[in-house]
C-alpha positions as CSV (number, residue, x, y, z in Angstrom):
1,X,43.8,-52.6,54.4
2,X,43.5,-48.9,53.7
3,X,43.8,-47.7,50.0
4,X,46.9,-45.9,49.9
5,X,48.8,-49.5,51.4
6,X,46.8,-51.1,48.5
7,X,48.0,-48.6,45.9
8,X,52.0,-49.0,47.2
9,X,51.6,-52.6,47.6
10,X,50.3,-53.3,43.7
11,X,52.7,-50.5,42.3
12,X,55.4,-52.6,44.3
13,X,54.2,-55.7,43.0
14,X,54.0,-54.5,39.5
15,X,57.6,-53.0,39.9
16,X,58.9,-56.2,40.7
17,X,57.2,-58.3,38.2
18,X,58.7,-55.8,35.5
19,X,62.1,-55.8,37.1
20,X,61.9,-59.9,36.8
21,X,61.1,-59.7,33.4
22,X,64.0,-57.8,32.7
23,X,66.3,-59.0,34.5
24,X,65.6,-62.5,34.4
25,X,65.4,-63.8,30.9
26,X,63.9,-67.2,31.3
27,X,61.6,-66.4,33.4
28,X,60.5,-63.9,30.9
29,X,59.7,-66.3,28.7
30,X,57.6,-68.5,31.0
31,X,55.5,-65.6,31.9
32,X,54.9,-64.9,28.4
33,X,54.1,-68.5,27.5
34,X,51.8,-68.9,30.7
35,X,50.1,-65.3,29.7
36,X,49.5,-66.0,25.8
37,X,48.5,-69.8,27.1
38,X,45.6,-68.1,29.5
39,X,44.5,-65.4,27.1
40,X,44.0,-68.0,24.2
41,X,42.2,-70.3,26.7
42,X,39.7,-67.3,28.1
43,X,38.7,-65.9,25.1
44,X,35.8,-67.3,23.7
């Protein structure tokens, strides 16, 4: 895969993962549980 597909497919990504958490409220609050769960684990 050449860089600029890579670039456009993680800004696309990222866009939709941001649009989900604004749009979708419970599944903002699993992705925030899941994240704070993972950093807490990871870091020590």
């Amino acid at each position: 895969m050449k860089w600029k597909n890579y670039l456009v497919l993680c800004a696309l990504v990222a866009l939709v993962v941001s649009g989900a958490i604004v749009l979708v409220p419970g599944l903002s609050e699993t992705l925030e549980t899941r994240l704070i769960t993972f950093l807490s684990t990871n870091a020590s």
